[in-house]
N, C-alpha and C positions, 0 to 999 in steps of 0.2 A: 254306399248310398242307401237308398229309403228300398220299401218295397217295390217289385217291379209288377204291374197290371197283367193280366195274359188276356187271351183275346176273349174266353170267356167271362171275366170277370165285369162288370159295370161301375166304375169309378164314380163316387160322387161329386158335386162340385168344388168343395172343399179341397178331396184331391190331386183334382184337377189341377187347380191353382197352385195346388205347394208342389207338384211334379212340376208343374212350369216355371217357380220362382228359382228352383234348385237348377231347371237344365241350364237357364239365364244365368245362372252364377251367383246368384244370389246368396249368400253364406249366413247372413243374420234377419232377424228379427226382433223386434224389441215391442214389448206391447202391454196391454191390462187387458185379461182375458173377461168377456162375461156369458152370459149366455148366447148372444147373437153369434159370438167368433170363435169358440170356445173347441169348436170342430176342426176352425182352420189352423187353430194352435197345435194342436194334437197331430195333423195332416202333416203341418211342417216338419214336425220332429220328425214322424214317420218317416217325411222324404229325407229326412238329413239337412234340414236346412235348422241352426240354431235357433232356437226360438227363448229369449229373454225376457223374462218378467220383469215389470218396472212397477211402480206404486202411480204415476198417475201422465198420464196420454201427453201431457207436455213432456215430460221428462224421457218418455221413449221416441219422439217424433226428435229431438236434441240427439238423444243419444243417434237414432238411425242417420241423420243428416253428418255426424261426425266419422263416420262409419266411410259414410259419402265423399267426404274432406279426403280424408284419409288414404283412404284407395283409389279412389274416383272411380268405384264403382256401387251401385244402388243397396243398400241396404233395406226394408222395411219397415213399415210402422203400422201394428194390430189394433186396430181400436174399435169401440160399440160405438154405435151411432151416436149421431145427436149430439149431447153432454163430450161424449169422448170425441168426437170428432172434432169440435168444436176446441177444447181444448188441447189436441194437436197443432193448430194452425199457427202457435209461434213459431215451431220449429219447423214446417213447412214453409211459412211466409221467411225466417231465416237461411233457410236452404235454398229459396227459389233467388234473394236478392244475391245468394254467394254464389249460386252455380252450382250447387251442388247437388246430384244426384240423390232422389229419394223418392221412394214409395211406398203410399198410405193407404192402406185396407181400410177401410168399414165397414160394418155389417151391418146389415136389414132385416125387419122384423119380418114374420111370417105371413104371407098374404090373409089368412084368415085373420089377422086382429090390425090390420089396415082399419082407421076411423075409430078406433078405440085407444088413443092417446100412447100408441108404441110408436117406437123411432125409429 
């Protein structure tokens, strides 16, 4: 597995989140990394959870939901706000009418450029 925290250590939340996707089972990820998410791609590997690059947010939100089909168990999908979220949602909206398990990251811009046209 990934690295293990000791009690000294302070995990960020990036972390946090890919220790919890790996304890859940969670085995992949399929994503377009950009600067919002770019930490939690990295995190994942850390943790051992695969993390797979795709060329654009529809195309890894399809692949995670086949992931889903397949095992019937949740797969992941990494995307930047906004634009990438956005175009995720075929393959979410296709996953949610099949039943199948899937889970979609986004990421958020930094409190300090809030009202300055970031996602």
């Amino acid at each position: 597995g990934g690295k293990k925290m000791t009690d000294e250590e302070i995990a960020d939340g990036a972390t946090v989140i890919a220790q919890a996707l790996k304890q859940q089972g969670v085995e992949y990820v399929f994503g377009v990394v950009g600067i919002p998410v770019i930490e939690m791609a990295i995190a994942m590997q850390a943790a051992g959870v695969r993390f797979i690059g795709m060329r654009n947010e529809q195309a890894a939100s399809y692949a995670a939901s086949a992931i889903g089909y397949l095992t019937g168990r949740p797969a992941g999908c990494l995307v930047v706000p906004g634009p990438g979220l956005i175009h995720a949602l075929a393959g979410m909206a296709n996953a949610a009418v099949n039943c199948w398990p899937l889970l979609v990251i986004a990421g958020s811009y930094d409190q300090d450029q809030g009202g300055m046209g970031a996602f």
